[in-house]
C-alpha positions in Angstrom: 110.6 178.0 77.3 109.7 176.8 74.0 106.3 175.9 74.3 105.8 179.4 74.7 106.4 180.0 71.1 103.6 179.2 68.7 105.3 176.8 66.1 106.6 174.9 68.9 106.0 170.6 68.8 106.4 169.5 72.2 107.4 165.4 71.7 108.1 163.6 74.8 111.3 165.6 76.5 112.0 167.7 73.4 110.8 170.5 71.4 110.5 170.3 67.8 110.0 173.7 65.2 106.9 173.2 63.1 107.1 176.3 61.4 106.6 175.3 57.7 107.5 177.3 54.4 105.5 177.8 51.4 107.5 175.3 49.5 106.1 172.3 48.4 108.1 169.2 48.3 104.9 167.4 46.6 101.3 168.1 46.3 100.1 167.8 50.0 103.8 167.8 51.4 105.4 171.3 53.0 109.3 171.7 53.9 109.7 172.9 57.3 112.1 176.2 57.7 114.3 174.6 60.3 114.4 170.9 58.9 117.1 167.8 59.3 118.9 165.8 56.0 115.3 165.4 55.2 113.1 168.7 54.8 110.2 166.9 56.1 112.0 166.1 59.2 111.8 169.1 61.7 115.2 170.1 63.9 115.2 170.4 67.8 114.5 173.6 68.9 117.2 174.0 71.3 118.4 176.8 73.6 120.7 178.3 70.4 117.9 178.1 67.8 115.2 179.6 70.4 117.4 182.8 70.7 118.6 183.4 67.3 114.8 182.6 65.7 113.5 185.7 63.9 109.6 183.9 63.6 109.1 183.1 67.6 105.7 184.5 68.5 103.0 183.4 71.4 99.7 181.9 69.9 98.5 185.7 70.4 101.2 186.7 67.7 103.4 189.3 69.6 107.3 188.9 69.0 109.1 187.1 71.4 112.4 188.2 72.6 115.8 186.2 72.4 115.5 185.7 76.1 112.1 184.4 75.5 109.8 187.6 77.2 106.7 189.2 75.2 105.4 192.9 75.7 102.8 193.2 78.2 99.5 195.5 77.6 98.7 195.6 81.2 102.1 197.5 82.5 104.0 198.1 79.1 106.8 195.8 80.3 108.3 192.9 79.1 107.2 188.8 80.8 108.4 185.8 80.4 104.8 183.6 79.2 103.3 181.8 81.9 105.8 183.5 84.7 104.5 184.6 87.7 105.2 188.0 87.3 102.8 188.0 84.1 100.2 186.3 85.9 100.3 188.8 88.7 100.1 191.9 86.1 97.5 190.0 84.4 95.2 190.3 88.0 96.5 193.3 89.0 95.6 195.0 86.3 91.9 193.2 86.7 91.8 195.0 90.4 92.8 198.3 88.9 89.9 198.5 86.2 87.5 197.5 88.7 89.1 200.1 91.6 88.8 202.5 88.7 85.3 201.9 88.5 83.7 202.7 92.1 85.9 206.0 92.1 83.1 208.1 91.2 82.9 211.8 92.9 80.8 211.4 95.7 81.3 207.5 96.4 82.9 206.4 99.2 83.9 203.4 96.5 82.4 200.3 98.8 79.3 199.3 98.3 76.7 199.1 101.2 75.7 195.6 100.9 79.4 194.5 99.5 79.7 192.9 96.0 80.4 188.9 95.1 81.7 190.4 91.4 84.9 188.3 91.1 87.5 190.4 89.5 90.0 187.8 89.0 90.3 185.0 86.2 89.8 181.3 87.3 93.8 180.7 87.2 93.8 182.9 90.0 94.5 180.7 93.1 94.8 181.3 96.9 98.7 181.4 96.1 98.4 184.4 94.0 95.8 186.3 95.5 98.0 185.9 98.6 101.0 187.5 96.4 97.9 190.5 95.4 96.6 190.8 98.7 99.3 193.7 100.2 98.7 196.1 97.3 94.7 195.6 97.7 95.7 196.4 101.4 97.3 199.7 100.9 95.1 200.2 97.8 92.0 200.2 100.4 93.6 201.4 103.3 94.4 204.7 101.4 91.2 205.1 99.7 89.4 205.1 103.1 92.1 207.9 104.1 93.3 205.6 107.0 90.1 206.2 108.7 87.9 203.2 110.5 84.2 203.5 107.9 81.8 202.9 111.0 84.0 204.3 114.3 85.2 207.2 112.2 88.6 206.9 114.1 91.6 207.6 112.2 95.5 206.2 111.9 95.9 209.1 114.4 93.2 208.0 117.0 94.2 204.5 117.2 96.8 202.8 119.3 99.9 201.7 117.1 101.3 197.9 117.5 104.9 197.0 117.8 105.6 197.9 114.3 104.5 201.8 114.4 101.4 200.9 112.2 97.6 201.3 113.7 95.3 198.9 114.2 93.3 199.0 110.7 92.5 196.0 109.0 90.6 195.6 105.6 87.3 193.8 105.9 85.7 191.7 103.2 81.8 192.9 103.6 80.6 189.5 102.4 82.9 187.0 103.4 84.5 184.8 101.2 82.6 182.0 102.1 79.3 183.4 101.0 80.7 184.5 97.8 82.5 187.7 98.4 85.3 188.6 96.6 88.0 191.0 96.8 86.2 193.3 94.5 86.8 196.4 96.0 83.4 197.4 96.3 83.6 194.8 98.7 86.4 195.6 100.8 86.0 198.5 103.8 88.9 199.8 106.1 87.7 198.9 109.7 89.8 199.1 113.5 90.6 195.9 115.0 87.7 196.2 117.1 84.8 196.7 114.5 86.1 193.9 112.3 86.4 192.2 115.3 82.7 192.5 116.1 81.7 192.1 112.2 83.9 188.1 112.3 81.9 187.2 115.3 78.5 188.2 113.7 79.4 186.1 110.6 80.6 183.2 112.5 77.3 183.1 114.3 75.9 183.2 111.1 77.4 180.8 109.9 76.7 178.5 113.0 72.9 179.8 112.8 72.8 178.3 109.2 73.9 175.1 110.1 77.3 175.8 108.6 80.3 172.8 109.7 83.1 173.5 112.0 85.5 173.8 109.1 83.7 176.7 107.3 83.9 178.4 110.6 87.1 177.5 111.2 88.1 178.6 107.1 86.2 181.7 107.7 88.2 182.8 110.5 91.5 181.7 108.7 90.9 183.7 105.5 89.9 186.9 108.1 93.1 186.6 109.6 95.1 186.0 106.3 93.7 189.2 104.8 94.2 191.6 108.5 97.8 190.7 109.0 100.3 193.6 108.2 102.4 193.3 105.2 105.7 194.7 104.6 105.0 197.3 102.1 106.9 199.9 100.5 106.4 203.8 101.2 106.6 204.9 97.6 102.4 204.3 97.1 102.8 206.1 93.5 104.3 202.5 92.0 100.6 201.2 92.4 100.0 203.0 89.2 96.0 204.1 90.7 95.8 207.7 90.1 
């Protein structure tokens, strides 16, 4: 909790204030703010000091709250630093610019050939872009209308599986193993059965290419992580896209 303040010492077990005043004990020598008997001897920051501090700010210099959040300019909220809700905003919010950008009037918003722009920063692991993965599913899902982009059959058309929802899955266009990303100029709404057919074409592709066993067997993994249903809300207006 500490480190996440900017004046914070981290020694060994224990954090340490830094923050130093403009008093000089002697040319060269500064007196820290929260000191011991000696000034030049800084206090433990403990859980007390950490919420009654008026000077704790992140490195970026917003105000830290006495439970230890900061202000968030993606969604206007408040995060603890380094929590996982932040880090989700943080690539969310990276999705949403870029979803922003292929709505353009007359653009079906995927791009013919797909896209291998990565959206996402390089702390974004599998865990988290497991965690993203059901909003970019709805997100996609409703701006192809519900509608399979080569059959042309709709949530209507299509049989329904045990949980009431129809069989449409979101397709990467490149796969992830050749670069694709989850751009979503890169992501189409497909049935089962044309994604079906596309997954068999790319792991022949991959065979062709003299691809191993396990990049098949990864591709087909990651096609199958990113078709199965997710339990998500009805209230579509808290994706904050329109």
């Amino acid at each position: 909790m500490h480190s996440s303040c900017c004046h914070a010492m981290n020694l060994g077990k224990d954090a340490y204030c830094g923050l130093k005043t403009n008093h000089a004990l002697e040319p060269g020598v500064q007196s820290y703010v929260f000191h011991q008997a000696s000034e030049v001897v800084p206090i433990s920051c403990d859980w007390m000091l950490f919420r009654s501090c008026p000077y704790k700010v992140t490195a970026e210099g917003k105000k830290i709250s006495s439970r230890g959040s900061v202000h968030c300019d993606h969604c206007g909220k408040r995060h603890i630093p380094g929590s996982l809700s932040q880090k989700l905003c943080g690539e969310w919010s990276s999705f949403k610019r870029a979803y922003k950008g292929t709505k353009q009037p007359g653009h079906s918003g995927w791009y013919e050939g797909g896209c291998r722009e990565e959206i996402f920063s390089d702390a974004c692991d599998a865990s988290l872009r497991r965690q993203l993965w059901p909003r970019i599913h709805i997100t996609i899902l409703r701006r192809d209308r519900f509608t399979c982009q080569e059959c042309g059959r709709t949530f209507q058309d299509l049989p329904k599986k045990r949980n009431g929802r129809a069989a449409l899955e979101v397709h990467h266009i490149i796969p992830r193993c050749r670069g694709g990303t989850e751009h979503p100029g890169n992501l189409i709404t497909l049935c089962h059965d044309c994604h079906r057919t596309h997954t068999l074409e790319d792991v022949a592709a991959l065979r062709k290419d003299g691809r191993t066993e396990e990049e098949v067997r990864r591709l087909c993994m990651e096609e199958h992580l990113m078709s199965i249903d997710e339990e998500i809300g009805d209230d579509l207006s808290s994706l904050g896209l329109d």
